[in-house]
N, C-alpha and C positions, 0 to 999 in steps of 0.2 A: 395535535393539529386540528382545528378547525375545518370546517369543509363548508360553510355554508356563504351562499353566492352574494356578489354586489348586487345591489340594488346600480341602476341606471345611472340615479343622478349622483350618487358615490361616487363609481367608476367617475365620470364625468369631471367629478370637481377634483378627485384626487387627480387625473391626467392635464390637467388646466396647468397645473406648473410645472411641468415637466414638456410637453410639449411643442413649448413655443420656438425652442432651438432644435426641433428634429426637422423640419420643412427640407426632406431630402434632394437637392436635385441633383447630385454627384453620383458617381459611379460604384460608392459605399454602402455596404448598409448599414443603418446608422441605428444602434440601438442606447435606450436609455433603462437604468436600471435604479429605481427610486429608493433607497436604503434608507429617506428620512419620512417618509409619511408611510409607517407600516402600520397596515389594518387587521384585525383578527388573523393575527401572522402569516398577514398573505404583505407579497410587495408587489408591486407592478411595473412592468416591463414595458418598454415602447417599441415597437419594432418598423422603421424606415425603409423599404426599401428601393432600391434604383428603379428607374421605369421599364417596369413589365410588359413584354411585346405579346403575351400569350392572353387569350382571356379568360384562362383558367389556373391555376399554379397551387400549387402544395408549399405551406409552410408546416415542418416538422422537426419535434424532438426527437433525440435519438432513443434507439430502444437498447441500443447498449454501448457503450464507448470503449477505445484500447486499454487492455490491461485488467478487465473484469470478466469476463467470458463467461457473461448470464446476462438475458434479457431482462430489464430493469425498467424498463418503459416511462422514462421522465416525462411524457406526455400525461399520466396520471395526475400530474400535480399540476395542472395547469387546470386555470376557471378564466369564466368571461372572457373565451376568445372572442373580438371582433376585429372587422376589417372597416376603412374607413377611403371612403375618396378624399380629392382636394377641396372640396364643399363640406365636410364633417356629414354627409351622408353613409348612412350603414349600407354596405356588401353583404351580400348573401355567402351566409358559410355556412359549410355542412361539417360534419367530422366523421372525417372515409377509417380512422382506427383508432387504436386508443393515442396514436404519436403523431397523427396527422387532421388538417387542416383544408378542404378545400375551396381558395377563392374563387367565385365567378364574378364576373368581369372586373380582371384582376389588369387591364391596363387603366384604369382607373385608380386602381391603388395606391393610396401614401401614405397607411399610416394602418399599423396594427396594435393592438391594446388586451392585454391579460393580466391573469394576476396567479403567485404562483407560491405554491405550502411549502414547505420545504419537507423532508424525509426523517431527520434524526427525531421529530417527536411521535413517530408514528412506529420505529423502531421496536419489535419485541424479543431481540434478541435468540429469533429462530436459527437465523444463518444467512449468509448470500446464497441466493438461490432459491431461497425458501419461501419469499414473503418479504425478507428485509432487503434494501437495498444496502448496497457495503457501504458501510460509512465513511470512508474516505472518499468515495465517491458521488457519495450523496450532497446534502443543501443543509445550510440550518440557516433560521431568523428567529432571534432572538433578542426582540427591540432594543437598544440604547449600550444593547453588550456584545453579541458576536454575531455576525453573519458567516459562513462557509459557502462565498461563493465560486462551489466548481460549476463554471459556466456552461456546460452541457445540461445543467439542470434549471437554468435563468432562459437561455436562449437557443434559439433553433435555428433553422438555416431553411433555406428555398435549394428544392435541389437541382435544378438548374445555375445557381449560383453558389456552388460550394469553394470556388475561384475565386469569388467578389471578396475585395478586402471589409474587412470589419472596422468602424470606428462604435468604440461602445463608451458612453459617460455614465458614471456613477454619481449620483447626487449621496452624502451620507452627512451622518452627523460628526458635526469639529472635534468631537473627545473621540472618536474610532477609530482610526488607522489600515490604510489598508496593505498588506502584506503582500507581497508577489512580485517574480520576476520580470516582467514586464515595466515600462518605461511611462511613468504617469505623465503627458506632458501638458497638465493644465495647474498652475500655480495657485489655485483657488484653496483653502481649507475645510471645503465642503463637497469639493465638485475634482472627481478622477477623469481622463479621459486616457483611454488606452487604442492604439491601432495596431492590427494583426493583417497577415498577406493575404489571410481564408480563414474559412470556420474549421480547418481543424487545427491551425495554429491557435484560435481561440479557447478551442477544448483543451488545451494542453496548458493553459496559463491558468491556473486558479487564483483567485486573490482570499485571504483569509480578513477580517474587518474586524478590530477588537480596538482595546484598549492597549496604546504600544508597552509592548512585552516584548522585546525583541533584541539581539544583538548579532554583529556581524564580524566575518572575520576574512583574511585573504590567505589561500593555498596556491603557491605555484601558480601566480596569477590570475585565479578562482575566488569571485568574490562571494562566501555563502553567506547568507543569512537564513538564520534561526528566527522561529515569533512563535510566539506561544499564547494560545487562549487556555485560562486554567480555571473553570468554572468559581472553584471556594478563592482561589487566587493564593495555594499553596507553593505551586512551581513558577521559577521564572524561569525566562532562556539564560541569565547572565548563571543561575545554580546551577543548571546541566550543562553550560558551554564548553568547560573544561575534557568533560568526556567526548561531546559531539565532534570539537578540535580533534582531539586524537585521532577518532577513526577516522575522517575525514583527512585531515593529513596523511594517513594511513595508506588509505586508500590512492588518493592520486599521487602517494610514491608508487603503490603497487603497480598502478598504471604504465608509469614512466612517458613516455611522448606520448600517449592514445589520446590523441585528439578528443575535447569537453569543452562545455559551455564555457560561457566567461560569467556567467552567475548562477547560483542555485541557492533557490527556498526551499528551505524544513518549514512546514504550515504546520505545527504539533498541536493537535485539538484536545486537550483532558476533562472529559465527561464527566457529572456526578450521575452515578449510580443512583441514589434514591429519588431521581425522577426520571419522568421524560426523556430521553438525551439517546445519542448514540448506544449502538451495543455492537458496533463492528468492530472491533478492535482490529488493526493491520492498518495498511499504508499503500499508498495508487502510486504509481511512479509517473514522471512527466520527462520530456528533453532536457528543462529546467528544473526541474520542482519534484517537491515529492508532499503529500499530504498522508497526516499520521494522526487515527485517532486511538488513544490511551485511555483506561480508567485511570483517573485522579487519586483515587483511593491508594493505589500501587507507591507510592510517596516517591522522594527521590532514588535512593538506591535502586531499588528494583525497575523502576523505569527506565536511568540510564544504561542499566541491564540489556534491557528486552528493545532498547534502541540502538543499542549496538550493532544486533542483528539486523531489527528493522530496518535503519537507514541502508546500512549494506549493502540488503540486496535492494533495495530501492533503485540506488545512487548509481548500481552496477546495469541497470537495466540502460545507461547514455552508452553502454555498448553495444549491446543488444536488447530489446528490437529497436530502443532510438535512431543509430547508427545503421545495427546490418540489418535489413529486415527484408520482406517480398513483398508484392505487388497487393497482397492483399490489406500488407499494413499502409504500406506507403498513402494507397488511395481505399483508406478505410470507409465501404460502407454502415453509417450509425444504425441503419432502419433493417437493411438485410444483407447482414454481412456475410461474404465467404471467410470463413476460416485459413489460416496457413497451417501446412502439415507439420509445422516446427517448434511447435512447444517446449521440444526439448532443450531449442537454441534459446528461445526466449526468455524461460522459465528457468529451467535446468541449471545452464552453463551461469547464467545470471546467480541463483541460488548456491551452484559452488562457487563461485570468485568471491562470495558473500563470508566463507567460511573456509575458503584457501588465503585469503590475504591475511586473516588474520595470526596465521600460524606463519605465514612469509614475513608480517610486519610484528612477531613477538608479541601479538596482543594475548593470544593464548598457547598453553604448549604441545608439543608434537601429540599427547598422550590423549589429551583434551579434544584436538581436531579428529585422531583414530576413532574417537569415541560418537563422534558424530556423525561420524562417515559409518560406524555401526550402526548406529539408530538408526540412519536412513535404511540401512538394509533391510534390518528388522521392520520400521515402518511398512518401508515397500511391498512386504510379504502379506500385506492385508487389500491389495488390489489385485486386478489382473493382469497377471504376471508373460500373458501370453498375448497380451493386443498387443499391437502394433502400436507403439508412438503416434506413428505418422496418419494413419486411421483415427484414432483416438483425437487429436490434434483438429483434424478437417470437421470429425462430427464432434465437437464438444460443446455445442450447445444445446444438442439432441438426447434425450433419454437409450440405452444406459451408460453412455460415453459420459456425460455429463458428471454423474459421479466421480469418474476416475480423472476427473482433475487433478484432482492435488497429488497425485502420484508424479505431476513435474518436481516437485519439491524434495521426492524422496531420490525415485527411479531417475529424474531427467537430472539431479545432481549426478547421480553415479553414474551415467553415461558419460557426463562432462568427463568425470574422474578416471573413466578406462580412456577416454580420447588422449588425455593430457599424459598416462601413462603410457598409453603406446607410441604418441609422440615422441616422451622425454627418453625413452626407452630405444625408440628407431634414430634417432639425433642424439645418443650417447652424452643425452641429457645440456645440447644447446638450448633445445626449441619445447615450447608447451603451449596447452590452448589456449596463451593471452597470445603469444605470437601469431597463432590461428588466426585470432581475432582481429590482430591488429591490422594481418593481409588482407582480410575478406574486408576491412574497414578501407583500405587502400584501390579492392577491386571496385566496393562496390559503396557503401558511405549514405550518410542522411538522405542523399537527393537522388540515389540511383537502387532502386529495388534489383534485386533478384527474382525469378521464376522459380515456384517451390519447388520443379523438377530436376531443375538444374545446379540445386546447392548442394549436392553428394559428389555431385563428379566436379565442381570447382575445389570441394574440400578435397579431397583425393589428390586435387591436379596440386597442391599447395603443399602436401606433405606425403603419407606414403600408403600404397595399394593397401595394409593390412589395415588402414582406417578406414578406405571406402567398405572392405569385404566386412568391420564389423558395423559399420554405415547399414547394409544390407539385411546382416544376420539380425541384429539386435534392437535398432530403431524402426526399420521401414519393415522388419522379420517379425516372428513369432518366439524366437528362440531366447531362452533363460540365460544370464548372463549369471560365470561361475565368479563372482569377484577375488576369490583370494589367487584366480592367477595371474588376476593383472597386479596387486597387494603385491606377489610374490616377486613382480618384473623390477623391484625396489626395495626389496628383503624386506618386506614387512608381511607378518604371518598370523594367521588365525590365531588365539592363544586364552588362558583363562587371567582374568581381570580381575582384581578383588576390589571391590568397591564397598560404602560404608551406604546404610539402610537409611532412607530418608526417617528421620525424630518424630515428626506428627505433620498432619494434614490440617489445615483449616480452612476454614468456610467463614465468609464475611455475613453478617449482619447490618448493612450499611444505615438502615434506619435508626437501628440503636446503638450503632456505634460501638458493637461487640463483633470479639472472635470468638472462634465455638472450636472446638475439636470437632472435623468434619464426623458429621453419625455416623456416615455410611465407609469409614477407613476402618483399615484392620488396626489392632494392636500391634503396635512395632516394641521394640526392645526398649527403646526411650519408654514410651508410654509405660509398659509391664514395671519400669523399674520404680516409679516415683507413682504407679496405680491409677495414674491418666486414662480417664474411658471417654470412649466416644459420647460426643454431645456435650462434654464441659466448656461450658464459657471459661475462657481465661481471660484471666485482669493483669498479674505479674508473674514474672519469674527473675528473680532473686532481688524484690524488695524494687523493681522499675515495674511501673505501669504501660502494658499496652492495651491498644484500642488500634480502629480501620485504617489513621490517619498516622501510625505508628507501626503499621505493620513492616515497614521496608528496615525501621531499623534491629525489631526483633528477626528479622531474616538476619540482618550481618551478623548480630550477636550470637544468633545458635551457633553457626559457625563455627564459635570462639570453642563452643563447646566440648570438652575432649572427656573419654572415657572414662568413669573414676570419681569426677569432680564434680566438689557437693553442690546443691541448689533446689532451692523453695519454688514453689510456683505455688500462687493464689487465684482457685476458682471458686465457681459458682455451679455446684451440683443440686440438682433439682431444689431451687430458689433458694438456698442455705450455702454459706459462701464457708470454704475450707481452706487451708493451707496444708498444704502438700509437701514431707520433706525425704531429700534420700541422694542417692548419687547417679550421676550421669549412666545411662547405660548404652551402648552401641552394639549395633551389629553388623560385622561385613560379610557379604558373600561373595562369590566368585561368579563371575557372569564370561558368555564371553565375547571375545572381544578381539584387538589388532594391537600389536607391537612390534617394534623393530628389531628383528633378531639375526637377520644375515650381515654383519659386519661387511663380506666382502664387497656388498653394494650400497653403502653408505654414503660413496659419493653420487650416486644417480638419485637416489635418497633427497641429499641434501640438494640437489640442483631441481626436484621437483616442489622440495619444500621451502625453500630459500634465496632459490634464482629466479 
């Protein structure tokens, strides 16, 4: 990214065509977003708005939006803010933070002008939280090929008017396309104009701007579409449609009635590695929409893989917090937000339905799901074990709450999983936490929040006293949850697992277009047997060539691989290239693990796994 300022008469001539149709005097604010004259990959924004009775007013980006829960300050990326009257006279502007703007004699105002970097080229793959903005959250501009615009990072809002409807126009180029659930209602092929009720219905639409790459399909009335930006232009949406259908179908049978959108966008954004680009990999969920950036490298198989999951829990969150949420989501402040004490709901429960549906809808099997319900254990055991959820929740933008974020993913799944067990359990296995969810969607729904304080005893009032007492002990408590005895309340029991030893590690080279036996992995039994050492470049194994852009399909193939069975592999040890021959070798060991062993409770079993 670039960072260096317009010159006056730049700005100037770049704003000359753009805003001759903003002359706001409607009750809108009316912004324009210039996607066809990009300058040192900056674009420029027009911002319109209604007549200002104060003479003074803050225009600001946010510093962090729903569903990220780290200060990211999109005001960073923003140059040549200015304010203008109905005379093209300059307003005196100060900047009171890094996200804000303050106009004096702001009843004169009609007209503001910036210009704004986007985030994925400035990305160094530290982390969210650390320096990078998450990439699905972030911008990119990347003249004549993709734009990524999540609007939180284009436009800002006046906060006295977070109420005021938005009309925003996109001028862009004829061959780009713009992706998004929202309702384009100008017929032009250069020019989008889109109307939202408020700026935070506007945060929640992203549009994605590429070359169209995209296909649609309809679920139980559900119209999604798919679009995909793929930098080398490997992946299309019509090659991974097939799997995205699946789950998605999947999914809103698992649902059954639970009230959803009537459309939803996948914005699927695939990075190259050997530049500039994203390095967030993960996905932002919307009411609508979900945005997902991938490494390209990952080819198809392993992508549809890792989008499985992805979309999931994504797609899962239009239950939670879309649907049920509290007052702090509802009327989210961008600049200084209070926290909800509910991560667990948000996060959690969204994260199991992510990885219960798929064992209810057959995608994967009972043994498979037990297994991941292990690792989350295991995971869980490397936070702390003894905060409060609900403590942890309120301060998680503060140091050292902040860390234990991602312990929603592990720990606020497995709360999900005792809730749903002592439900299906106390209900002789009618009722589980989607029916939870479906009631609290009935009390309480998109347009009517909750008070954090009061969602332990509405869940209580809806099912039965030993959920609110472990409500108490184990979310809003201190106290360690024993999981094998709620396992047990459905004959499923601790047990030893014999599992086969992952073959080899590899590490990409994306420059040159080579795999390497990662250096720093142990010798596994594969490796010992055909004398694979760390650091080999590999080229083949048994007379096929792979490389970065080939990796997904030597994943399937090892696979195929079975104990015993002969096979060549061709590297490259220290610059002298060898061939390698001998036989398959495996190792399993015993880990442990969960399986079904009490027959007599097979059907509570089957009615938490399958009803």
């Amino acid at each position: 990214m670039k960072r260096s300022i317009y010159s006056l008469v730049l700005l100037c001539s770049i704003m000359s065509s753009v805003n001759a149709q903003l002359k706001n005097t409607s009750s809108n604010v009316k912004v324009a977003i210039d996607l066809l004259n990009v300058k040192e990959d900056k674009v420029i924004v027009t911002v319109c708005p209604p007549k200002i009775t104060s003479n003074v007013v803050l225009y600001q980006l946010p510093k962090i939006v729903p569903g990220t829960y780290s200060a990211d300050n999109y005001g960073q990326f923003i140059e040549g803010f200015r304010a203008f009257d109905a005379k093209g006279n300059e307003l005196n502007v100060t900047k009171s933070d890094i996200n804000s703007w303050k106009i004096v004699n702001a009843r004169k105002l009609t007209k503001i002008t910036y210009a704004v970097n986007d985030t994925y080229d400035i990305e160094k793959g530290e982390g969210h939280g650390k320096g990078d903005v998450f990439s699905p959250a972030g911008t990119n501009i990347e003249e004549g090929k993709n734009f990524m615009v999540n609007t939180h990072g284009f436009v800002g809002y006046f906060p006295g008017l977070l109420s005021t409807p938005y009309q925003v126009t996109i001028t862009h180029p004829e061959a780009l396309w713009g992706a998004t659930s929202m309702q384009d209602t100008d017929d032009s092929k250069t020019k989008d104009v889109f109307y939202t009720s408020r700026y935070a219905e506007l945060v929640e639409n992203p549009i994605m701007y590429s070359k169209p790459n995209y296909s649609s399909f309809t679920v139980n009335g559900m119209q999604i579409l798919l679009s995909v930006y793929a930098s080398n232009g490997t992946i299309t949406a019509e090659s991974i449609l097939p799997e995205v259908k699946d789950v998605m179908t999947a999914q809103k049978t698992f649902l059954g009635s639970f009230d959803t959108t009537k459309k939803y966008s996948i914005l699927l954004y695939l990075c190259d590695l050997s530049k500039a680009d994203a390095r967030g990999f993960g996905a932002l969920e919307h009411p609508t929409a979900t945005t997902v950036v991938m490494p390209e490298v990952m080819g198809r198989e392993q992508l549809v893989e890792t989008l499985k999951d992805v979309i999931s829990h994504e797609f899962f969150h239009i239950v939670t917090p879309l649907t049920i949420h509290s007052k702090e989501i509802q009327d989210f402040d961008f600049n200084n937000p209070k926290m909800s004490k509910h991560l667990w709901l948000y996060e959690g429960v969204t994260e199991y339905f992510a990885n219960l549906f798929q064992v209810n809808q057959g995608l994967i099997s009972e043994d498979a799901f037990y297994k991941r319900l292990n690792d989350k254990i295991e995971h869980a055991k490397a936070y702390n074990d003894t905060l409060p959820f609900t403590i942890m929740s309120t301060n998680v933008l503060e140091d050292p709450y902040k860390d234990q974020y991602t312990n929603v993913y592990e720990k606020g799944a497995l709360i999900a999983m005792c809730l749903d067990l002592i439900i299906r359990d106390k209900s002789n296995g009618k009722n589980g936490i989607l029916d939870l969810m479906q009631k609290l969607s009935v009390a309480y729904g998109s347009k009517r929040a909750f008070t954090d304080d009061e969602l332990f005893d509405k869940i209580t009032a809806l099912t039965f006293p030993e959920v609110g007492t472990f409500l108490a002990n184990y979310v809003a408590g201190s106290k360690s949850i024993n999981y094998d005895d709620y396992f047990a309340r459905v004959g499923v029991t601790r047990t030893s697992v014999k599992v086969p030893e992952a073959k080899f590690s590899l590490s990409l080279d994306q420059s040159k277009n080579e795999l390497m036996i990662d250096p720093n992995s142990k010798t596994t039994a594969f490796m010992k047997a055909l004398d694979l050492r760390a650091g080999d470049i590999i080229k083949a194994f048994n007379g096929i060539n792979y490389d970065t852009t080939t990796i997904s399909e030597l994943s399937t193939k090892s696979k195929e691989w079975k104990d015993g069975d002969a096979i060549t592999v061709k590297i490259i040890r220290d610059g002298t290239e060898q061939l390698l021959t001998g036989k398959v070798g495996l190792y399993y060991e015993n880990i442990e693990g969960y399986q079904a062993t009490d027959l007599t409770k097979e059907t509570l079993k089957n009615a938490w796994l399958k009803g």
